[in-house]
DRENTORNU-882376 format. One record per atom (N, C-alpha, C): x, y negated, z; chain; atom name. Coordinates in nm, 4 decimals. Each point is the difference from the previous one (the first is absolute). Layout:
// DRENTORNU-882376
{r {X,Y,Z},"A","CA"}
...
//
This chain:
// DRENTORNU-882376
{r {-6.5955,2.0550,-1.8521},"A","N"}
{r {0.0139,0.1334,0.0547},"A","CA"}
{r {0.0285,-0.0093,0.1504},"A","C"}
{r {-0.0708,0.0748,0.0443},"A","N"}
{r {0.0260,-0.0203,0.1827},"A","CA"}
{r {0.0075,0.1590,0.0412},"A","C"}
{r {0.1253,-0.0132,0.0667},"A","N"}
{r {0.0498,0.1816,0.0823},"A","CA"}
{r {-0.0069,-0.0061,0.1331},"A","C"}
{r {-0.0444,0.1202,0.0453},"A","N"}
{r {-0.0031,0.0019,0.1605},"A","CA"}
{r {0.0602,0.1262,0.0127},"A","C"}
{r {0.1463,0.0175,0.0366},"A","N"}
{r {-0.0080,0.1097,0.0667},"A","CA"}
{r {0.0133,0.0875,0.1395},"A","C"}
{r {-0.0031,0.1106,0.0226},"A","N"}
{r {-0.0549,0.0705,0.1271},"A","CA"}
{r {0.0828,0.1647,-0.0022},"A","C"}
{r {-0.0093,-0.0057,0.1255},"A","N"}
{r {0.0591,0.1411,0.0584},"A","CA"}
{r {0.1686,0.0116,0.0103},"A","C"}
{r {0.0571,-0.1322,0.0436},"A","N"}
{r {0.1207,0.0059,0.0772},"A","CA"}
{r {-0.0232,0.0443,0.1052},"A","C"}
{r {0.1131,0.0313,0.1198},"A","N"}
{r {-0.0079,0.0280,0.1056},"A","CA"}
{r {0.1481,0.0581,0.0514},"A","C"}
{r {0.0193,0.0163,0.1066},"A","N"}
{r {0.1048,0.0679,0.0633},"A","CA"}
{r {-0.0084,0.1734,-0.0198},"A","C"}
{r {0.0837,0.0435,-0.0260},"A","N"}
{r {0.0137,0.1184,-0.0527},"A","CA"}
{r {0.1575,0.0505,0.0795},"A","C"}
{r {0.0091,0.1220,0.0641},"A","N"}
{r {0.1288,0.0626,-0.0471},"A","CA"}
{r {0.1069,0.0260,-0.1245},"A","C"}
{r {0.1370,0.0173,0.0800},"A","N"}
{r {0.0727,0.0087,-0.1605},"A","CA"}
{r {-0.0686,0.1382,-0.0330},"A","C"}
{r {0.0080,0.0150,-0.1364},"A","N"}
{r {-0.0673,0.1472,-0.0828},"A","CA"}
{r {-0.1083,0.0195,0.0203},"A","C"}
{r {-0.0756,-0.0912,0.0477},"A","N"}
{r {-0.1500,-0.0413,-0.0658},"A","CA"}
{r {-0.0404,-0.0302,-0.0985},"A","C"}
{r {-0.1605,-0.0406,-0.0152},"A","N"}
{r {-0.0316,-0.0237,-0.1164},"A","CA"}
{r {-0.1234,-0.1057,0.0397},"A","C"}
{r {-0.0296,-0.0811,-0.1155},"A","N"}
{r {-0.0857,-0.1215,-0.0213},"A","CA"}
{r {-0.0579,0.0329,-0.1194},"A","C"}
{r {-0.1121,-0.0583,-0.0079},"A","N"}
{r {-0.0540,-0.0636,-0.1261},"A","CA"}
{r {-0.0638,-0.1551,0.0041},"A","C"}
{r {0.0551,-0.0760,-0.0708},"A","N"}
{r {-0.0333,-0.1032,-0.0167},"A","CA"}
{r {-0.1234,-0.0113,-0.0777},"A","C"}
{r {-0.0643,-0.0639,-0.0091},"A","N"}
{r {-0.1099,-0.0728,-0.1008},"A","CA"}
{r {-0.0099,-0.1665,-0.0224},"A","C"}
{r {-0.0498,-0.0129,-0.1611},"A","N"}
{r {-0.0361,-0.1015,0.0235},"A","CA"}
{r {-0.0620,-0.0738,-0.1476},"A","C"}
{r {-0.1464,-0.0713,0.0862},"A","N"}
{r {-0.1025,-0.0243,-0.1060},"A","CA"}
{r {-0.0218,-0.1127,-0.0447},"A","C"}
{r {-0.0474,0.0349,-0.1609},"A","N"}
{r {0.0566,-0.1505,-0.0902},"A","CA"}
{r {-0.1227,-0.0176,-0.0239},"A","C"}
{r {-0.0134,-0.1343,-0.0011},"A","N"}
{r {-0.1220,-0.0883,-0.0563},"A","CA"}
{r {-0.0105,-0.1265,-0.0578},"A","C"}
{r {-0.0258,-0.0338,-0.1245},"A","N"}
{r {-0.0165,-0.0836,-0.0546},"A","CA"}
{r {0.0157,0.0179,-0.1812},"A","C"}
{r {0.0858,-0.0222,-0.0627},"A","N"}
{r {-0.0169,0.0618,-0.1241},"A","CA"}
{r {0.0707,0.1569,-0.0567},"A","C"}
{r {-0.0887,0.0170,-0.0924},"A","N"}
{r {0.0386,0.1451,-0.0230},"A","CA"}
{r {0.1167,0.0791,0.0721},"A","C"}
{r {-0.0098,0.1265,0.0848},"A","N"}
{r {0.1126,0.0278,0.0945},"A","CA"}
{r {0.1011,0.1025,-0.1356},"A","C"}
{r {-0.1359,0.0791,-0.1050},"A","N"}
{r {0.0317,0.0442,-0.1001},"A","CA"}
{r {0.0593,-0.0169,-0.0484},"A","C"}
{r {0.0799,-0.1026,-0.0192},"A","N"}
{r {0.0685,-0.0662,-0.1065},"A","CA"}
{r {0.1299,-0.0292,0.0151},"A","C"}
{r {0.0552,0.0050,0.0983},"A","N"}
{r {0.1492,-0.0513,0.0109},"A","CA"}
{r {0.0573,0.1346,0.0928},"A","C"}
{r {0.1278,-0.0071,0.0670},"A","N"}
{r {0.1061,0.0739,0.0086},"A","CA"}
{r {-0.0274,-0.0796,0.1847},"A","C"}
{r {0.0328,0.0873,0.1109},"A","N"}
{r {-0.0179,-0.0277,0.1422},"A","CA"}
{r {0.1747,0.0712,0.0112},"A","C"}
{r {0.0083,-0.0933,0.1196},"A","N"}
{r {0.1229,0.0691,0.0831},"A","CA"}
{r {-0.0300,-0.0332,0.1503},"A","C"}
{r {0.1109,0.0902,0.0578},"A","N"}
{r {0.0434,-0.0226,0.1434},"A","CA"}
{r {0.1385,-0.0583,0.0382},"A","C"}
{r {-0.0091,-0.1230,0.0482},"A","N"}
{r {0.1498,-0.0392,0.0427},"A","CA"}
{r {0.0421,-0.0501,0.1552},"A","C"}
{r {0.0725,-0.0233,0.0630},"A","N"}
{r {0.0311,0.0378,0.1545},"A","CA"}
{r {0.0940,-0.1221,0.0108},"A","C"}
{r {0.0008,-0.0151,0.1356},"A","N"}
{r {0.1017,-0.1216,0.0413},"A","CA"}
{r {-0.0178,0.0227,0.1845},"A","C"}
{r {0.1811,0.0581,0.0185},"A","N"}
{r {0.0465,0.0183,0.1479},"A","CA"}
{r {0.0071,-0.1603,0.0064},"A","C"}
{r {0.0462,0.0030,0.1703},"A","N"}
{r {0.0441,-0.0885,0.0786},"A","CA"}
{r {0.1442,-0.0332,-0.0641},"A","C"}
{r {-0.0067,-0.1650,-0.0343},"A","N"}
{r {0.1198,-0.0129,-0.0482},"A","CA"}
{r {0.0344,0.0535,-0.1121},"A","C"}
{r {-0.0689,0.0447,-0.0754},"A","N"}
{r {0.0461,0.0516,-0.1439},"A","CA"}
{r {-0.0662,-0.0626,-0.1306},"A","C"}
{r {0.0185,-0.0001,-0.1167},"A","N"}
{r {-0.0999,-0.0539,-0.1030},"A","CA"}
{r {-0.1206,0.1071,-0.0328},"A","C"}
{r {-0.0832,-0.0523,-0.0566},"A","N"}
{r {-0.0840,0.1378,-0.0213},"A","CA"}
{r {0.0495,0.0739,-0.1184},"A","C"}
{r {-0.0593,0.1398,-0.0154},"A","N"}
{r {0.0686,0.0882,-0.1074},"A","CA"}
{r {-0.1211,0.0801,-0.0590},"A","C"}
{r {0.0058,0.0182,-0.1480},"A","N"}
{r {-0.0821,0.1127,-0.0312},"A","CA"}
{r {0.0077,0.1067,0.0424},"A","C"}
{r {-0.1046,0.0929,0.0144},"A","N"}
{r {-0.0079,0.1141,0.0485},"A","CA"}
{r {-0.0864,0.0956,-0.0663},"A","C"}
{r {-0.0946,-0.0283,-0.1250},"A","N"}
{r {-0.0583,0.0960,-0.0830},"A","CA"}
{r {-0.1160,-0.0838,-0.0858},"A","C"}
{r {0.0021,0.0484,-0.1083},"A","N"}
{r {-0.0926,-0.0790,-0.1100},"A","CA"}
{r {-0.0654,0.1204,-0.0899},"A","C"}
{r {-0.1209,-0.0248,0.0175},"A","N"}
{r {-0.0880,0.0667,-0.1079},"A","CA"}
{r {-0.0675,-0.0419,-0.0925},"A","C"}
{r {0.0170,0.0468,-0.1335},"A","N"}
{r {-0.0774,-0.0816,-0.1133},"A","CA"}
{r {-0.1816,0.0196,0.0152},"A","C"}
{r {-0.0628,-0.1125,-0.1016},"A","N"}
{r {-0.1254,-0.0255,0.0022},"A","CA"}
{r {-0.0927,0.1555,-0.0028},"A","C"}
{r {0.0527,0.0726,-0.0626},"A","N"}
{r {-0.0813,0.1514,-0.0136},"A","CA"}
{r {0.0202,0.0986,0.1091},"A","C"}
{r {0.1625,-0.0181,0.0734},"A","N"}
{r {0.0285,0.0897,0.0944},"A","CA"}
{r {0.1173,0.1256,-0.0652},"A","C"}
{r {-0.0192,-0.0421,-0.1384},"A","N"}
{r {0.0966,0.1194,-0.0402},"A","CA"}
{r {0.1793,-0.0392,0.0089},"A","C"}
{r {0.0450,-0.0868,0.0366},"A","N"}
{r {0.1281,-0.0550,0.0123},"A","CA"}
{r {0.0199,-0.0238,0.1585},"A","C"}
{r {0.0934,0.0544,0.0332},"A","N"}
{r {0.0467,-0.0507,0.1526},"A","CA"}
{r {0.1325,-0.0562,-0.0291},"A","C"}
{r {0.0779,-0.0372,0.1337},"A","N"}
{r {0.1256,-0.0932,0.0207},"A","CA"}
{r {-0.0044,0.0007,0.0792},"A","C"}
{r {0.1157,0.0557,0.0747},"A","N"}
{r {0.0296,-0.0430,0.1375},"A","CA"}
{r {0.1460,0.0020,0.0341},"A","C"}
{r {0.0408,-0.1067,0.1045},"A","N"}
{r {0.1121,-0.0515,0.0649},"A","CA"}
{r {0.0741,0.1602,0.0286},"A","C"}
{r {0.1247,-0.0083,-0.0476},"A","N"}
{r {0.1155,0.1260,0.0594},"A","CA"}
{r {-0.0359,0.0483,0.1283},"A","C"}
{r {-0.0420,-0.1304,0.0843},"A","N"}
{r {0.0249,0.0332,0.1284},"A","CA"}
{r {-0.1371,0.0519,0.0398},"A","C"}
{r {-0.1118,0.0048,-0.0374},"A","N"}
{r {-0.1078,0.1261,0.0266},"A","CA"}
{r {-0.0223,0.0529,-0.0628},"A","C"}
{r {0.0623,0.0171,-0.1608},"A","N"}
{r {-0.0333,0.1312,-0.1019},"A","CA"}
{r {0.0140,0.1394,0.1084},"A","C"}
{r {-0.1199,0.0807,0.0088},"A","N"}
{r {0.0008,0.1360,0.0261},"A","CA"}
{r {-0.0646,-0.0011,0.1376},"A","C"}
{r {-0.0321,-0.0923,0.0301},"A","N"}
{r {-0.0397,-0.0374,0.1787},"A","CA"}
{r {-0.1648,-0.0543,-0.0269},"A","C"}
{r {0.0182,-0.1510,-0.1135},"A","N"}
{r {-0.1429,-0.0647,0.0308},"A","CA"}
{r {-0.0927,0.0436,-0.1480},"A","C"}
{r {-0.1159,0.0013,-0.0256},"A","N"}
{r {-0.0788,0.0021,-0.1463},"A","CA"}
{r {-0.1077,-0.0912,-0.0033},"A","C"}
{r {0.0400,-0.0744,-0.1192},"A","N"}
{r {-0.0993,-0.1097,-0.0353},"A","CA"}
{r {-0.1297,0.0570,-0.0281},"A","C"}
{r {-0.1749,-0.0268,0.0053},"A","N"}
{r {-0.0070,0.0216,-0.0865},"A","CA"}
{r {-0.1495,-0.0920,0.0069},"A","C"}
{r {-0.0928,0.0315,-0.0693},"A","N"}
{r {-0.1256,-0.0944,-0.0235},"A","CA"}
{r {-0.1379,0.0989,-0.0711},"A","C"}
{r {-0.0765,-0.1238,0.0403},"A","N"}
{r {-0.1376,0.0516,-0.0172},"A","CA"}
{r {-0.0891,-0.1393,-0.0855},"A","C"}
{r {-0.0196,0.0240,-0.0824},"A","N"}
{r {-0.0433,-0.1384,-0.0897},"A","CA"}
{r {-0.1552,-0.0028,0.0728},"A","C"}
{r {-0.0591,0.1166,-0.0152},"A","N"}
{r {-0.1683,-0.0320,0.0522},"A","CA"}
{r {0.0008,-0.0362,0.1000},"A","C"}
{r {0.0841,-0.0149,0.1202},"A","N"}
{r {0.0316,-0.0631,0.1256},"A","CA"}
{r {0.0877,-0.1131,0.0206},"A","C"}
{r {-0.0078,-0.0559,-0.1243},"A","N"}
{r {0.1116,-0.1355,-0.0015},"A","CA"}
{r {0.0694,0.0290,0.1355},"A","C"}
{r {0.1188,0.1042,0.0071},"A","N"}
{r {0.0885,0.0293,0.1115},"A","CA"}
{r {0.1398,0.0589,-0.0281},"A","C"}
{r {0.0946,-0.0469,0.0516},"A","N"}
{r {0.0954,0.0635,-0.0345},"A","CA"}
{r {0.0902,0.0481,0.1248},"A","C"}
{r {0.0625,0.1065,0.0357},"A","N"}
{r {0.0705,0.0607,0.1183},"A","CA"}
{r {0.1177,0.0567,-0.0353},"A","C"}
{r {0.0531,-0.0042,0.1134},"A","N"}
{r {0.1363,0.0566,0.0103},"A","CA"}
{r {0.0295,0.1034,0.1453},"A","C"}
{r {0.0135,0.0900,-0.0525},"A","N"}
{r {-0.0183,0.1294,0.0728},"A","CA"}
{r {0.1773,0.0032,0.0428},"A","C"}
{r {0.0843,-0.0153,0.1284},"A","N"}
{r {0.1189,-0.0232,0.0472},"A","CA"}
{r {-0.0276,0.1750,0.0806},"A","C"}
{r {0.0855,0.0510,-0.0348},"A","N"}
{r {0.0709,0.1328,0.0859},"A","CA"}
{r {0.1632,0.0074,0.0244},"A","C"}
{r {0.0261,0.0733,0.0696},"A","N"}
{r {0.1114,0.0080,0.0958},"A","CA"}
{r {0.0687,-0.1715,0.0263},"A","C"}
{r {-0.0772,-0.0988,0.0764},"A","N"}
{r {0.0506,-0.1280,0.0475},"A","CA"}
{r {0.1227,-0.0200,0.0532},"A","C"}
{r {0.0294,-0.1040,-0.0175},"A","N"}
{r {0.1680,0.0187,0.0805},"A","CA"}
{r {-0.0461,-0.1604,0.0722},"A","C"}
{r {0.1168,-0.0242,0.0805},"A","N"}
{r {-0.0124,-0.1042,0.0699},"A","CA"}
{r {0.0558,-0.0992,-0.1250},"A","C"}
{r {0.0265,0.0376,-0.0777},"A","N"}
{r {0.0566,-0.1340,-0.1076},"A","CA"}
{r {-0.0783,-0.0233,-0.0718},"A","C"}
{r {-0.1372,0.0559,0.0120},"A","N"}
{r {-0.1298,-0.0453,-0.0918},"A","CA"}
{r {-0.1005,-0.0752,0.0817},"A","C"}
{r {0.0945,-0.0410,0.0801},"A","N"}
{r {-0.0754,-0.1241,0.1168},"A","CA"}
{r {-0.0315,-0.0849,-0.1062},"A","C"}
{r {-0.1224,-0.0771,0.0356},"A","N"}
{r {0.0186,-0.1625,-0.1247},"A","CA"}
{r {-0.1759,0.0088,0.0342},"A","C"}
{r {0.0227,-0.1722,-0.0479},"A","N"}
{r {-0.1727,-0.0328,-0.0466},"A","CA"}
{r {-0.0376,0.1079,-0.1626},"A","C"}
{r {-0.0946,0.0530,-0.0342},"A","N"}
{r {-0.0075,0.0462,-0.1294},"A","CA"}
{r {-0.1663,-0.1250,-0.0708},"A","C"}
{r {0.0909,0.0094,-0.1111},"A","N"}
{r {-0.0834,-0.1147,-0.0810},"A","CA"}
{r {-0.0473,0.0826,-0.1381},"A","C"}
{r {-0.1016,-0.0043,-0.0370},"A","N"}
{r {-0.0349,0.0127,-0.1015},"A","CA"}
{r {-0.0498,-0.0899,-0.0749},"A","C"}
{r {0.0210,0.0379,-0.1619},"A","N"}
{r {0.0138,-0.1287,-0.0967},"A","CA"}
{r {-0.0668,0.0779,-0.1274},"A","C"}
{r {-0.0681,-0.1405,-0.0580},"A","N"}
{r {-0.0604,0.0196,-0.1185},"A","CA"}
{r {0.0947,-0.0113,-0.1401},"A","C"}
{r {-0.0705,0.0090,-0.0843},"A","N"}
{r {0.0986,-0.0284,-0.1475},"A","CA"}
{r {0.1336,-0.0178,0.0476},"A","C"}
{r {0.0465,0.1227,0.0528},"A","N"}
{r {0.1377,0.0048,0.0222},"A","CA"}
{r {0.1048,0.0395,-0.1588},"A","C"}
{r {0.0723,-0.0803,-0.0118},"A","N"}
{r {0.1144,-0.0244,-0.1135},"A","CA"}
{r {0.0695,-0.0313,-0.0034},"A","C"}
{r {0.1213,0.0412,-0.1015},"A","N"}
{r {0.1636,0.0014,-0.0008},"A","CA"}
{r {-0.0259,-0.1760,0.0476},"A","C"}
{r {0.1068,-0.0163,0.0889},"A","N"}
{r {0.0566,-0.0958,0.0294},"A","CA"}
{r {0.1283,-0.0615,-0.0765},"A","C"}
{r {-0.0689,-0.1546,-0.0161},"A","N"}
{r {0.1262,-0.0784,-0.1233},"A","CA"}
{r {0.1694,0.0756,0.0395},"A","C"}
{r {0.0257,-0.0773,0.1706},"A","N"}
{r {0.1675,0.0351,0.0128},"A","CA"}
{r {0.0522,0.1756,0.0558},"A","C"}
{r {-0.1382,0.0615,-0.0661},"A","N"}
{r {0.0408,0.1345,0.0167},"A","CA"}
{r {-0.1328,0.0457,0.1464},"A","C"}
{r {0.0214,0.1237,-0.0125},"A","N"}
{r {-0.1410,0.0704,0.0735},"A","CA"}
{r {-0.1098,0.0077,-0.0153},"A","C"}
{r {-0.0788,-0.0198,0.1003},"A","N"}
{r {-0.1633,-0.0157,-0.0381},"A","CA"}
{r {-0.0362,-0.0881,0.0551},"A","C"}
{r {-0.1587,-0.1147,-0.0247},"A","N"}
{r {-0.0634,-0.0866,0.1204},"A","CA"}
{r {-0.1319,0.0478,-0.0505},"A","C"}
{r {-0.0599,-0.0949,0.0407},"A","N"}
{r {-0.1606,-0.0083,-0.0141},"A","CA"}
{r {-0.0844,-0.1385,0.0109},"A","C"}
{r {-0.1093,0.0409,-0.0654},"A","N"}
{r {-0.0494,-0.1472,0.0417},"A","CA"}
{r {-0.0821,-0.0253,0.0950},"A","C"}
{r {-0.0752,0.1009,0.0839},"A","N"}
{r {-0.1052,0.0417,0.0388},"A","CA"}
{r {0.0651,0.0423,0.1736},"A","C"}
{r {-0.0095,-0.0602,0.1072},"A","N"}
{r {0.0286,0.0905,0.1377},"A","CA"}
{r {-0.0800,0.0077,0.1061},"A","C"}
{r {0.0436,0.1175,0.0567},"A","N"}
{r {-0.1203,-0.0150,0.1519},"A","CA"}
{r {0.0775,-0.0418,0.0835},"A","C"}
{r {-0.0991,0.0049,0.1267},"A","N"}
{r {0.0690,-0.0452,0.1272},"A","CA"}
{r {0.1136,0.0491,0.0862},"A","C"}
{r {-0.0289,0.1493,-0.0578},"A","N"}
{r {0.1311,0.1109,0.0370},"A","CA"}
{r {-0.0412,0.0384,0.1305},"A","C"}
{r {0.0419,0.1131,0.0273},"A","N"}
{r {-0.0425,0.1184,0.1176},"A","CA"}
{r {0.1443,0.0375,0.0528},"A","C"}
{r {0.0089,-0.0005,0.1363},"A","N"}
{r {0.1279,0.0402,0.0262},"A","CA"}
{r {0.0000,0.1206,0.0609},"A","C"}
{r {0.1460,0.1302,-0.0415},"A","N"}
{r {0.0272,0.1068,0.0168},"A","CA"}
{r {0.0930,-0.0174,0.0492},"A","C"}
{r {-0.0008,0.0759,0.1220},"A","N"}
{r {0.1038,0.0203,0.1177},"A","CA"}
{r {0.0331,0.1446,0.0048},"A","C"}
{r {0.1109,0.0409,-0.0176},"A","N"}
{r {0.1032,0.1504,0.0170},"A","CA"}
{r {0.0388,0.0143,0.0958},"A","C"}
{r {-0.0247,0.0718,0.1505},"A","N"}
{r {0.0687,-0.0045,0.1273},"A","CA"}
{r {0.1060,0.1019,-0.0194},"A","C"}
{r {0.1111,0.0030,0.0645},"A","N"}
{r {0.1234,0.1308,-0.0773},"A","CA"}
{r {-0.0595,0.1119,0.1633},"A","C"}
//
């Protein structure tokens, strides 16, 4: 599975983004995609997971009500639509394939891209 994603950029705080990003290699249909992020100096963190059909979301406390997962199977693509930005949603954003509960708790994946970085100016 290989991800590329696109449409970071510098934004104002209480802006908005949409990320994208397109999967290729085996069935995109079939498994569960997420988005996960990593500031300067920080570990990376989940930030939203959608199941294989699109009918299940998940997302991190800290953008429930701000970001929405969501996907397009005939476009092996999956995006994340970010509104009202804050400067604390600075970070590289990574998106991940067959994303799943993680053994010591959370989520991982097996599948990552290169990651796109989002910048929040206050």
């Amino acid at each position: 599975v290989q991800l590329v994603e696109s449409g970071g950029g510098l934004v104002q705080a209480g802006g908005s983004l949409r990320l994208s990003c397109a999967a290729s290699g085996r069935s995109f249909s079939s498994y569960a995609m997420g988005w996960f992020r990593q500031a300067p100096g920080k570990e990376r963190e989940f930030v939203a997971r959608i199941t294989w059909s699109g009918g299940s979301t998940y997302y991190a406390d800290s953008v429930k009500g701000r970001f929405t997962i969501s996907r397009d199977n005939a476009k092996n693509t999956v995006y994340l639509q970010m509104n009202s930005l804050k400067p604390e949603d600075t970070a590289v954003y990574y998106c991940a394939a067959v994303v799943r509960p993680a053994v010591r708790g959370g989520w991982d994946a097996d599948y990552w891209g290169q990651g796109t970085q989002v910048t929040v100016s206050s």
